[in-house]
VEXDREN-2710 file (C-alpha; in Angstrom, 1 decimal):
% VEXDREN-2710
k/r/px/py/pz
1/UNK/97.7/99.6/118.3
2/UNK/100.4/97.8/116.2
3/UNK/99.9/96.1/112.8
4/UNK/99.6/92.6/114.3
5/UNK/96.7/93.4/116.8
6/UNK/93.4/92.3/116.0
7/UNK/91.3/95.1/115.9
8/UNK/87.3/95.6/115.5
9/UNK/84.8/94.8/113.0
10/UNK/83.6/98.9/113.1
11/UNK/87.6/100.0/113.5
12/UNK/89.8/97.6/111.3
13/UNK/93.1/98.4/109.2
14/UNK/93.1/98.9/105.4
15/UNK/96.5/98.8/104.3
16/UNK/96.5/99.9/100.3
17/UNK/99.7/99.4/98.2
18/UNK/100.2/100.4/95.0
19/UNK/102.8/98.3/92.9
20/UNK/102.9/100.4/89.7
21/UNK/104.9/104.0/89.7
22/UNK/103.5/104.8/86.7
23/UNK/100.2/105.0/86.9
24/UNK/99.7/105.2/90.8
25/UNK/103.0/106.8/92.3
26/UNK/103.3/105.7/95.9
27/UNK/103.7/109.5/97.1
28/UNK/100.6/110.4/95.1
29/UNK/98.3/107.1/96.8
30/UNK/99.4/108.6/100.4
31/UNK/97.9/112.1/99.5
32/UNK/94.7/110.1/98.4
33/UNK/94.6/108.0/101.4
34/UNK/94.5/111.1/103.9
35/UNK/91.8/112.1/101.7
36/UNK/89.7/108.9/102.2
37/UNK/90.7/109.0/106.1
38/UNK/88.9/112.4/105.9
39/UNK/86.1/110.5/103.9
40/UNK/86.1/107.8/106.4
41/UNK/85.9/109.1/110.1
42/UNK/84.1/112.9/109.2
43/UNK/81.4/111.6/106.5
44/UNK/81.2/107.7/106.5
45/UNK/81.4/106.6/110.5
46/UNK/78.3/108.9/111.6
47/UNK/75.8/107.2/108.9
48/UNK/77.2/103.8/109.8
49/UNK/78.8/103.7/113.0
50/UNK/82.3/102.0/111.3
51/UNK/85.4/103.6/111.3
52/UNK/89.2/102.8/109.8
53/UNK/92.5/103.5/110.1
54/UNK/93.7/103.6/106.4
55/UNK/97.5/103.5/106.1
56/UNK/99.7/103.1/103.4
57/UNK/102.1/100.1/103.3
58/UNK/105.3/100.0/105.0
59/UNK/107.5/98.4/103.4
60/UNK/108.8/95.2/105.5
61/UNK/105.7/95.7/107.8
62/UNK/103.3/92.5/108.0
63/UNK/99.6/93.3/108.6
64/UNK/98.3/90.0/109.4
65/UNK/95.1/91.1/110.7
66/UNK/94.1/94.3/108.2
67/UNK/92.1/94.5/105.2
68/UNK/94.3/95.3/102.1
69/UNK/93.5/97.8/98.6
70/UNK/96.8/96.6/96.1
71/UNK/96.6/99.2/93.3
72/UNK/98.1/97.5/90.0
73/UNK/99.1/98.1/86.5
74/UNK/96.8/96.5/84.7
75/UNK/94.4/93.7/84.9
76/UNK/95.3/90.5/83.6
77/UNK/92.7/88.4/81.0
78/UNK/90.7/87.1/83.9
79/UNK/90.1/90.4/85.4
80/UNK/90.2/92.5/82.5
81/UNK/87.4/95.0/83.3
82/UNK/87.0/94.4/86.9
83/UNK/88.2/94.5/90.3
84/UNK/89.8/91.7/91.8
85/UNK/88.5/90.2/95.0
86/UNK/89.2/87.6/97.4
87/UNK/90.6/86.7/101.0
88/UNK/93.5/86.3/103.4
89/UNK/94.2/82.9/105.0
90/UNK/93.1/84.8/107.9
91/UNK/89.8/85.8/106.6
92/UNK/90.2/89.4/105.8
93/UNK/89.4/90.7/102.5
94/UNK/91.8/91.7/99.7
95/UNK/91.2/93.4/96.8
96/UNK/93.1/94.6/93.5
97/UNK/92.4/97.9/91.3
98/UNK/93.8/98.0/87.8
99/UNK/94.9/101.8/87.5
100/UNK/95.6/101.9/83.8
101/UNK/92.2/101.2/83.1
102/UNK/90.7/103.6/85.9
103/UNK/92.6/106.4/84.8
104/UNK/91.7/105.7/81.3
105/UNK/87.7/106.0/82.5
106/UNK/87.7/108.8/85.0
107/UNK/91.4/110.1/85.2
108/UNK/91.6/109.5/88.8
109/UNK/92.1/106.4/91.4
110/UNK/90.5/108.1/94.2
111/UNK/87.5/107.8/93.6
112/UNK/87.7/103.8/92.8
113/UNK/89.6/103.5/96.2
114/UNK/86.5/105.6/97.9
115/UNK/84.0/103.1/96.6
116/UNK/86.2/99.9/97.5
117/UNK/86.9/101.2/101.0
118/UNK/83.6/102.1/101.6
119/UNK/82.3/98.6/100.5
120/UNK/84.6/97.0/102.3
121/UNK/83.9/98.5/105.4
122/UNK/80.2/97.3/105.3
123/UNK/80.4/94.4/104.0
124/UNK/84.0/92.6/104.0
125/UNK/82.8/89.0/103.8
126/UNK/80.1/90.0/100.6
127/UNK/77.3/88.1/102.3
128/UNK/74.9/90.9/103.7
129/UNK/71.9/91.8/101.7
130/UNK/68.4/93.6/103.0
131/UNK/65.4/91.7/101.6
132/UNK/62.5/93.9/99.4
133/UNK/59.6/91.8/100.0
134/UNK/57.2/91.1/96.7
135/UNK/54.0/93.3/95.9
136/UNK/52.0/93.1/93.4
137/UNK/54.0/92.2/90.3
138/UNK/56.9/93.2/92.2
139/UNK/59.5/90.6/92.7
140/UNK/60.9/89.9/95.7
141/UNK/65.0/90.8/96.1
142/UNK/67.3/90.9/98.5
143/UNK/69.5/94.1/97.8
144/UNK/73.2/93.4/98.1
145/UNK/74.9/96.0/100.9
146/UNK/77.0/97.9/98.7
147/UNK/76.9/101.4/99.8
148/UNK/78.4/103.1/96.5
149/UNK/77.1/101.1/93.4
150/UNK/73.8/102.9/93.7
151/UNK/75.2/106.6/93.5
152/UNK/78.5/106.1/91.9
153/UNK/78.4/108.6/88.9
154/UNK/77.6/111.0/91.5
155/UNK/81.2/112.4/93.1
156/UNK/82.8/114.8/95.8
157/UNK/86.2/116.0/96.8
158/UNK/88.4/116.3/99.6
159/UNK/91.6/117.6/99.0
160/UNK/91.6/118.2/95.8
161/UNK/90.5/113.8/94.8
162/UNK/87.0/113.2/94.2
163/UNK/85.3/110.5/96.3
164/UNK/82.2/108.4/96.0
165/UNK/79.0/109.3/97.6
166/UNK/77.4/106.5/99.5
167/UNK/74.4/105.1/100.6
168/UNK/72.9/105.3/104.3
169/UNK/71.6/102.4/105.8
170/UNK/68.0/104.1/105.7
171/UNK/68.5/103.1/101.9
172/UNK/67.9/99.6/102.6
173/UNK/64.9/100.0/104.4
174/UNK/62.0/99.3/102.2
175/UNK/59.4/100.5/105.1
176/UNK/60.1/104.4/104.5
177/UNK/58.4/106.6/102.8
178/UNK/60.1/108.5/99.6
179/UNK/61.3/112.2/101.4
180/UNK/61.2/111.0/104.9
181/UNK/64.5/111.5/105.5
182/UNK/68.1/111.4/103.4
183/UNK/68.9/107.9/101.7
184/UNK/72.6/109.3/100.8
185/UNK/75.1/111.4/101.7
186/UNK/75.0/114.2/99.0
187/UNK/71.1/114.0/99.0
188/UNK/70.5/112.8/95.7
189/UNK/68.2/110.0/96.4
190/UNK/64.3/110.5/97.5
191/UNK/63.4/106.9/98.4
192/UNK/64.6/103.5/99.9
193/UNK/66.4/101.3/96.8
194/UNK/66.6/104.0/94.1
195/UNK/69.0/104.0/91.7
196/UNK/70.4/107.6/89.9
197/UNK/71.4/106.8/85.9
198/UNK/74.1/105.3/85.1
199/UNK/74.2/103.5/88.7
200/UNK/73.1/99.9/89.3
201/UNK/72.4/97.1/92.1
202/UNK/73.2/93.6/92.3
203/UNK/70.5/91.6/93.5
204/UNK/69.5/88.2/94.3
205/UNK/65.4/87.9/92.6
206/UNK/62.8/85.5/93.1
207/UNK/59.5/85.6/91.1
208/UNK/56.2/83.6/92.3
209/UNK/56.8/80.1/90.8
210/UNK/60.3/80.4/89.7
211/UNK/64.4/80.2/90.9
212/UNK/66.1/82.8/92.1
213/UNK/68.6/84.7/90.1
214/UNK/71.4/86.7/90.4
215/UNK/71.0/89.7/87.9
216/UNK/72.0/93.0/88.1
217/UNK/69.3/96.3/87.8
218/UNK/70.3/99.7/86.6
219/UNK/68.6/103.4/86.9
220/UNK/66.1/103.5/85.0
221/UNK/67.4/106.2/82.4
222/UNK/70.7/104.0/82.4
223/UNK/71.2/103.7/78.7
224/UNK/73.4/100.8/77.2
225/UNK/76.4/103.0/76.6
226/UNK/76.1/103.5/80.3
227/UNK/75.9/100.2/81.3
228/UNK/78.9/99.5/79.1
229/UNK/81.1/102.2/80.9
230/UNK/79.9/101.3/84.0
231/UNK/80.7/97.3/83.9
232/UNK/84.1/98.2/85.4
233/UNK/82.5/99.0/88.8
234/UNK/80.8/95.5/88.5
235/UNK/83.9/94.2/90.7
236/UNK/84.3/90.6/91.8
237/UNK/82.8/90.9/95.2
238/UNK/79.6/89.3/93.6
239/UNK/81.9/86.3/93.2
240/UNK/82.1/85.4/96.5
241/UNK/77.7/85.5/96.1
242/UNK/77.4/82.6/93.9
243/UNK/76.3/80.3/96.4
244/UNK/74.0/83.0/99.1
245/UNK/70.6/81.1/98.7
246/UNK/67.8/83.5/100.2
247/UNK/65.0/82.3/102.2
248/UNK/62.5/80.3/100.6
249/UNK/64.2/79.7/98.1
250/UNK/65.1/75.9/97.0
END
């Protein structure tokens, strides 16, 4: 299948570039990218039935129809601290990762590309959440579907670059009882919407009487020096959120 083919919702492209040599060498981002193919089609595709072909870009190739990861220097003011997010003319998402400041915070890329991938894959268009009904003085949510945010301190490797654990579906699904069965790939979580420290969820929240809010939750051990380091995983994808009203809500 050639670049300009349209492929599948559970098989598309991701085309990652990187533009900077000094912080992300280009040889460097295709050893990392065999590493998230690994990640991908072995770990990822049997929790979630989606697959990828993750590719490096050519240069001089168009990919119309792919999903695209362009590794940069730095982030400019706007960005500064974040991820970059937004779409193609053709629909498919785009996203930026600022490797100077990565590699100040963890040393690595790979890991920041594992938890972008990943989230693109389930959620490319940022509009899918699974709705926590309200009990007691529990307020009703609707968990966003971003599969890494929720176990990100928590890391693997293949080939030598760590990855992100992830999230299984069964993690959304507030009917099932803590233990029944694994919530995550590495095992760490016990119940549906539990966060590890230093981990968070963005949610949309709605309390009996009152307007929904975007906010965003962390573990419940997640101290503010945490929160601080962490706000660079807080990427723009809740941008594209701003205007998701959930139901019954006015």
């Amino acid at each position: 299948m050639t670049a300009t083919q349209t492929r599948t919702r559970t098989n598309p492209l991701i085309v990652i570039k990187s533009t900077t040599e000094k912080y992300a060498p280009a040889e460097q981002v295709r050893d990392i990218i065999d590493a998230l193919q690994i990640q991908v089609t072995r770990d990822f595709k049997p929790a979630w039935g989606i697959d990828a072909t993750v590719v490096y870009a050519k240069k001089g190739e168009e990919y119309p129809n792919a999903y695209r990861i362009n590794v940069r220097a730095t982030a400019g003011e706007e960005d500064r601290g974040y991820l970059g997010y937004h779409f193609s003319e053709n629909g498919y998402p785009v996203a930026s990762i600022f490797a100077e400041e990565d590699l100040k915070d963890d040393k690595t890329i790979s890991d920041t590309l594992s938890h972008e991938v990943l989230e693109m894959l389930v959620d490319p268009a940022c509009n899918l959440y699974a709705h926590r009904p309200a009990g007691g003085h529990r307020p009703a949510r609707g968990y966003f579907f971003e599969v890494c945010d929720a176990v990100q301190t928590v890391k693997y490797a293949i080939n030598g670059y760590p990855v992100c654990n992830f999230v299984y579906p069964e993690w959304f699904e507030q009917v099932l009882k803590p233990r029944s069965r694994r919530f995550d790939h590495l095992g760490t979580l016990i119940e549906p919407f539990q966060l590890l420290d230093g981990c968070y969820a963005d949610v949309y929240e709605r309390r009996a009487g009152q307007k929904g809010q975007f906010k965003t939750i962390w573990g419940p051990e997640t101290d503010l020096r945490l929160q601080e380091k962490g706000k660079h995983r807080k990427w723009h994808r809740n941008k594209q959120r701003l205007n998701i009203r959930l139901e019954g809500d006015d």
